[in-house]
C-alpha positions as CSV (number, residue, x, y, z in Angstrom):
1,X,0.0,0.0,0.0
2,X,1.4,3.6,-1.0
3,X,2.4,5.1,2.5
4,X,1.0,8.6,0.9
5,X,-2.8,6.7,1.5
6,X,-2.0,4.3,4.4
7,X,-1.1,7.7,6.2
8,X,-4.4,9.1,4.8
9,X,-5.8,6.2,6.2
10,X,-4.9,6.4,9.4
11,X,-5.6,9.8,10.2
12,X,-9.1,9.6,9.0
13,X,-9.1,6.5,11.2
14,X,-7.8,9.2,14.2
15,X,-10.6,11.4,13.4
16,X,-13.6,9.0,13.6
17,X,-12.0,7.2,17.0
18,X,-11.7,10.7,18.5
19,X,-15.2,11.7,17.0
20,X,-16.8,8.9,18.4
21,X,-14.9,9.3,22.0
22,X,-16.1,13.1,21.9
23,X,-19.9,11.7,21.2
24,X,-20.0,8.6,23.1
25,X,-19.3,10.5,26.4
26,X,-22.4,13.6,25.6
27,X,-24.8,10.5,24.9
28,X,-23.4,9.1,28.6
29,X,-23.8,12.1,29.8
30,X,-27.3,13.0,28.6
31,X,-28.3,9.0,29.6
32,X,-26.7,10.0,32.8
33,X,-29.1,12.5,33.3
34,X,-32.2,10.7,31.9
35,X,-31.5,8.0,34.2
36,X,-31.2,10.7,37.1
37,X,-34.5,11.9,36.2
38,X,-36.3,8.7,36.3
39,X,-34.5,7.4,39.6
40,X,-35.5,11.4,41.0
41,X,-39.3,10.3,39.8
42,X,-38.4,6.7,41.4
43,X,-37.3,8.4,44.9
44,X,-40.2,10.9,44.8
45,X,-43.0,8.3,44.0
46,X,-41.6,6.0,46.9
47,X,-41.2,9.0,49.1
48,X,-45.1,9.3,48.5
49,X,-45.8,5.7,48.9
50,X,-43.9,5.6,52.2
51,X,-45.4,9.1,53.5
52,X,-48.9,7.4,52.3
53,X,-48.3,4.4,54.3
54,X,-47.0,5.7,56.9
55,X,-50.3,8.3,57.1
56,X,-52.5,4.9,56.9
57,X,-50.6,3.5,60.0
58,X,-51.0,6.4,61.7
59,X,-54.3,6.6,60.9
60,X,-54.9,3.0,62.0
61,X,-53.1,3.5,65.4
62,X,-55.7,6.2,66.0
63,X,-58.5,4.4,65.2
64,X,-56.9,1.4,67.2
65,X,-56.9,3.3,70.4
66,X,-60.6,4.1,69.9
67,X,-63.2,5.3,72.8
68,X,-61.0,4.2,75.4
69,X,-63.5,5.7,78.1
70,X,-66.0,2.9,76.9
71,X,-63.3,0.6,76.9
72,X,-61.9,1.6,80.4
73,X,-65.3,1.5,82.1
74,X,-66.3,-1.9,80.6
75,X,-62.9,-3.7,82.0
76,X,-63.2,-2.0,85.6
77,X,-67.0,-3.5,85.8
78,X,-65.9,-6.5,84.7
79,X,-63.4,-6.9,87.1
80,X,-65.9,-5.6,89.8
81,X,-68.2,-8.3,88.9
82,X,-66.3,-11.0,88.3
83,X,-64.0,-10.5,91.9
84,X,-66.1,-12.8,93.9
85,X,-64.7,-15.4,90.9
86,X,-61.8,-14.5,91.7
87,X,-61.9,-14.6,95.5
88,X,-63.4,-18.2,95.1
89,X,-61.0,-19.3,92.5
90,X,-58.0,-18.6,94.9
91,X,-59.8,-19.8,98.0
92,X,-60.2,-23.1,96.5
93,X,-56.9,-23.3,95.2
94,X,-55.5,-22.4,98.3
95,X,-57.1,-25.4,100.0
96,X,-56.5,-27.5,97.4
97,X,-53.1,-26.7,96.8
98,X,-51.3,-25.4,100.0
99,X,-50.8,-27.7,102.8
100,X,-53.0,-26.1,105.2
101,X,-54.7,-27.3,108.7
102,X,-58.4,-28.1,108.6
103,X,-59.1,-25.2,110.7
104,X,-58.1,-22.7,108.0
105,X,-59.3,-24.7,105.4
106,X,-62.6,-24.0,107.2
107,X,-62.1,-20.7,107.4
108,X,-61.1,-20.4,104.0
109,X,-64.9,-22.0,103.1
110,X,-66.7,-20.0,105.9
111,X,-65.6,-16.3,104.2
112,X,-65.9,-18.3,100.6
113,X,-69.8,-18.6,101.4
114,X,-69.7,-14.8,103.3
115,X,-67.7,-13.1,100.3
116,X,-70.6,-14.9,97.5
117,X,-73.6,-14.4,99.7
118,X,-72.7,-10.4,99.3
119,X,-71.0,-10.1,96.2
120,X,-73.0,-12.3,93.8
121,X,-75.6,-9.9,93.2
122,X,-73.1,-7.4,91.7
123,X,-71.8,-10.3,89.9
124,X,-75.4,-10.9,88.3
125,X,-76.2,-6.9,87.5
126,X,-72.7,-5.7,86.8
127,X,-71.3,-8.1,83.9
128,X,-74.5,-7.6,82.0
129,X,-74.2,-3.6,82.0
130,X,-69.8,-4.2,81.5
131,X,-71.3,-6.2,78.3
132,X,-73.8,-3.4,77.3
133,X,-70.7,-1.1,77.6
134,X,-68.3,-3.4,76.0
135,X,-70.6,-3.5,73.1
136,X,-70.5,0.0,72.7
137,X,-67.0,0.2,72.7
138,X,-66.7,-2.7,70.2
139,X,-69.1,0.1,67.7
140,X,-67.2,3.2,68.7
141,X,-63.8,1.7,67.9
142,X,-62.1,0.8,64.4
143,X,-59.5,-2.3,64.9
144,X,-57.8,-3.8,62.5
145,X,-54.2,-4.9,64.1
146,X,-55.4,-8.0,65.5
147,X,-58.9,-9.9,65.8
148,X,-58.9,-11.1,69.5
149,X,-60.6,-8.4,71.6
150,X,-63.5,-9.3,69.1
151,X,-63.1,-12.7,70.1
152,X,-62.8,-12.0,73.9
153,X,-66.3,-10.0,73.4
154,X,-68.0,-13.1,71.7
155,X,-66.8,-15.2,74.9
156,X,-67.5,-12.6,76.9
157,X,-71.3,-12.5,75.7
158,X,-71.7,-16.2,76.0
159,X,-70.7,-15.9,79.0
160,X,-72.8,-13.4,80.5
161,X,-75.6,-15.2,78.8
162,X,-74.7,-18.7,80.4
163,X,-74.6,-17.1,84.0
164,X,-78.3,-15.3,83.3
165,X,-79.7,-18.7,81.9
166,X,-78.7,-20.3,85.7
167,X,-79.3,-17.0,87.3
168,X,-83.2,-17.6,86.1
169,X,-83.2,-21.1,85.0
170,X,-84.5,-20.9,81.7
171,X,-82.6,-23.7,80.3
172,X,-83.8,-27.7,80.5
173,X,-83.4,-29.3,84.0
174,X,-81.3,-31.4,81.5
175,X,-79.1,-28.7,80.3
176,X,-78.4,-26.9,83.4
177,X,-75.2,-29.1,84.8
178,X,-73.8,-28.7,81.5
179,X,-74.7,-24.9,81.6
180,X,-73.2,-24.6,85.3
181,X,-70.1,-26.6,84.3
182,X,-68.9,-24.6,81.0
183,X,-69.9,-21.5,83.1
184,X,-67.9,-22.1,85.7
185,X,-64.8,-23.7,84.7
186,X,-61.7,-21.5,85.2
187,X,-60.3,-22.5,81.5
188,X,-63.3,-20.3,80.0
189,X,-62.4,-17.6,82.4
190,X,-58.3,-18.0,81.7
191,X,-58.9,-18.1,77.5
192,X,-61.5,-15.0,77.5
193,X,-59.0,-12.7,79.8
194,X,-55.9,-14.2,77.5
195,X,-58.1,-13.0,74.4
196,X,-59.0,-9.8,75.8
197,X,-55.6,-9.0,77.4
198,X,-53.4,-10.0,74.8
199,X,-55.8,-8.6,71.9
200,X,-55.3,-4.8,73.4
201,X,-51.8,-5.0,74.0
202,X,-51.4,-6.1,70.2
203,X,-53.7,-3.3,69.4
204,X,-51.7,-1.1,72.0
């Protein structure tokens, strides 16, 4: 090859290769600065998303907390009512359990029949106004972190309406031992305040 046109050729060659090294870093520059503008669009629409969200658990944590006065009231009349359970609960486990001399064990059943002879009939009145309450409560409040204070209410209900069916004996002769004994039993008692305690810390 004549070296008049190889050098020809290679300066042409020169040109192009710094041509295309002045070009290929403006298109690198302006992809450079679509790519920022689509990652500044990606950042502000997940800025929104997370300021969205973040309103909607606010939002939720308000309506979690709900009417709390309702809610107050109904637990303190519930324990109110239900505290000659628990006196007689303990009592009996105390006898049961502890290795006690007959004379305080009949002691232990002598203020057993004293403490239910006077506190039963808050027992009977005050768990079906706590329910009342409770209800409203359940109406006034928005919940949707966890399912178990609804859960505690259902118990609670059939609960109340298991002690008013021995209270006036409108269930079968039949039925009534089976009434007394799902009443009664200290498992019902432990699952509802497990449901009910546990639900409003969750929601808490």
């Amino acid at each position: 090859m004549n070296s008049k046109i190889y050098g020809t050729v290679c300066f042409i060659s020169v040109l192009l290769i710094l041509s295309i090294l002045q070009v290929v870093p403006d298109l690198a520059i302006a992809d450079d600065h679509k790519t920022n503008k689509k990652n500044y669009k990606r950042y502000e629409n997940s800025k929104e998303r997370h300021d969205y969200d973040d309103h909607n658990r606010r939002q939720v944590k308000k309506d979690d907390e709900g009417n709390e006065t309702t809610g107050q009231t109904a637990a303190w009349l519930l324990a109110a009512a239900n505290l000659t359970v628990a006196f007689s609960i303990l009592i009996k486990g105390a006898s049961r359990f502890l290795p006690l001399d007959p004379q305080t064990k009949s002691s232990f059943k002598s203020f057993n029949r004293f403490q239910k002879k006077h506190l039963m009939r808050f027992h009977y009145v005050l768990n079906p106004v706590a329910l009342c309450i409770a209800f409203f409560h359940f109406l006034l409040s928005y919940c949707r972190s966890s399912p178990l204070p609804e859960w505690g209410l259902i118990l609670v209900t059939g609960m109340v309406f298991l002690g008013l069916i021995l209270k006036f004996k409108v269930s079968p002769k039949g039925m009534l031992k089976f009434v007394y004994r799902l009443h009664t039993t200290s498992v019902t008692s432990l699952i509802m305040i497990l449901l009910l305690v546990v639900g409003h810390l969750l929601v808490d």
